[in-house]
C-alpha positions in Angstrom: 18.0 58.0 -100.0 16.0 57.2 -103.5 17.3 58.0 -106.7 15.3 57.6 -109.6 16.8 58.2 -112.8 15.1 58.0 -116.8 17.0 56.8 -119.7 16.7 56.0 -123.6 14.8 59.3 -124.9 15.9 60.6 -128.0 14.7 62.0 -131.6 12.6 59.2 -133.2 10.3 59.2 -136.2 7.0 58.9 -136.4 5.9 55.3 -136.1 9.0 54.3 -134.7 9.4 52.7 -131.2 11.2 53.3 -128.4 12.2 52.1 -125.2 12.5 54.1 -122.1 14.4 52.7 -118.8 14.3 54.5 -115.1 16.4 53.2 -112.6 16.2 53.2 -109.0 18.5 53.1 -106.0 16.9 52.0 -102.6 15.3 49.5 -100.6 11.6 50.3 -101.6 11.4 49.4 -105.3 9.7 46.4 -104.4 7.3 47.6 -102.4 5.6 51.0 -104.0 4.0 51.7 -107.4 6.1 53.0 -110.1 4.9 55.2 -113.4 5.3 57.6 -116.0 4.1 60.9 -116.5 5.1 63.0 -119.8 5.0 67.3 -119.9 5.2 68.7 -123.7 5.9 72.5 -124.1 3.4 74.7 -123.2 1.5 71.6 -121.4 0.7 70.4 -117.9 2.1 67.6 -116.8 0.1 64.6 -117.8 -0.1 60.8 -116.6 1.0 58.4 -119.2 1.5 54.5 -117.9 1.7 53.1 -114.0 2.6 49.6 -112.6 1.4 48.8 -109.1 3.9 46.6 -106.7 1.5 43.7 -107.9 2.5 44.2 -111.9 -0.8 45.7 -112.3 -0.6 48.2 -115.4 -3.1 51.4 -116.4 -2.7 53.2 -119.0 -4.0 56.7 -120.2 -6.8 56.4 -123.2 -4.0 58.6 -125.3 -1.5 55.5 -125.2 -3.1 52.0 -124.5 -2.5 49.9 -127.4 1.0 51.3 -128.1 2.9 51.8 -124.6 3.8 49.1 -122.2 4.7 49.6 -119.0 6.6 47.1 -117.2 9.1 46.9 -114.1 11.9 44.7 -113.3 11.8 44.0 -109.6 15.4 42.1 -109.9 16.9 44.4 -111.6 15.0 48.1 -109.7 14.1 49.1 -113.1 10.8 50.5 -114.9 10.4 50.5 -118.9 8.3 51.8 -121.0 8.0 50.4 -124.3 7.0 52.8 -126.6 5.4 51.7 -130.2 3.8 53.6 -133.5 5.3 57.2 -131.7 2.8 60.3 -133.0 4.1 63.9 -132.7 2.0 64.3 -130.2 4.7 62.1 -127.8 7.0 64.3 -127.9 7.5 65.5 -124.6 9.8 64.9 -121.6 9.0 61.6 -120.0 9.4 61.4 -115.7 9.0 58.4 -113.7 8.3 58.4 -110.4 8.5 55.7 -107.7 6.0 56.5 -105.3 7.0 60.1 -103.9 10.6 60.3 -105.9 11.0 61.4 -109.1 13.2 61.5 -111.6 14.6 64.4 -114.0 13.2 63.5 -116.7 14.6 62.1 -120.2 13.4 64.0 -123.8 11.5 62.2 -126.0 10.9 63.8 -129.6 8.8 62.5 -132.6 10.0 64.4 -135.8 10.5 63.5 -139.3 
């Protein structure tokens, strides 16, 4: 069984940073891509960062320059570094490790 589970969101204000961390259980981390997706209220669900099983990143247009996705295959976990936040982050980040998905951590960017 997979288990993937997101940690580190929390209020932060604009132009801060922050780092978000999903862990996961099982024998596939190594093996499948891992991502993040983000949903704000009233939104659809929307694709935010991805690292392939090779460390190959991509990023959507709305955070390249200020996210960075990257996964520790030693330790089964995926971060996502998160730099000069904008409102418009504020939403709850999921990460998924190919068809698992976690519940989701709450990310807000307020003054």
């Amino acid at each position: 069984q997979v288990q993937v589970v997101e940690s580190g969101g929390r209020l932060v204000q604009p132009g801060g940073s922050l780092r978000l961390s999903c862990a996961a259980s099982g024998r596939i981390f190594g093996y499948y891509g891992m991502g993040w997706y983000r949903q704000a209220p009233g939104k659809e669900r929307e694709f935010v960062a991805s690292v392939a099983s090779s460390g190959a990143t991509n990023y959507a247009d709305s955070v390249k320059g200020r996210f960075t996705a990257s996964r520790d295959n030693a330790k089964n976990t995926l971060y996502l570094q998160m730099n000069s936040l904008k409102p418009e982050d504020t939403a709850i980040y999921y990460c998924y490790l190919h068809n698992y998905w976690g519940q989701g951590t709450q990310v807000t960017v307020s003054s």
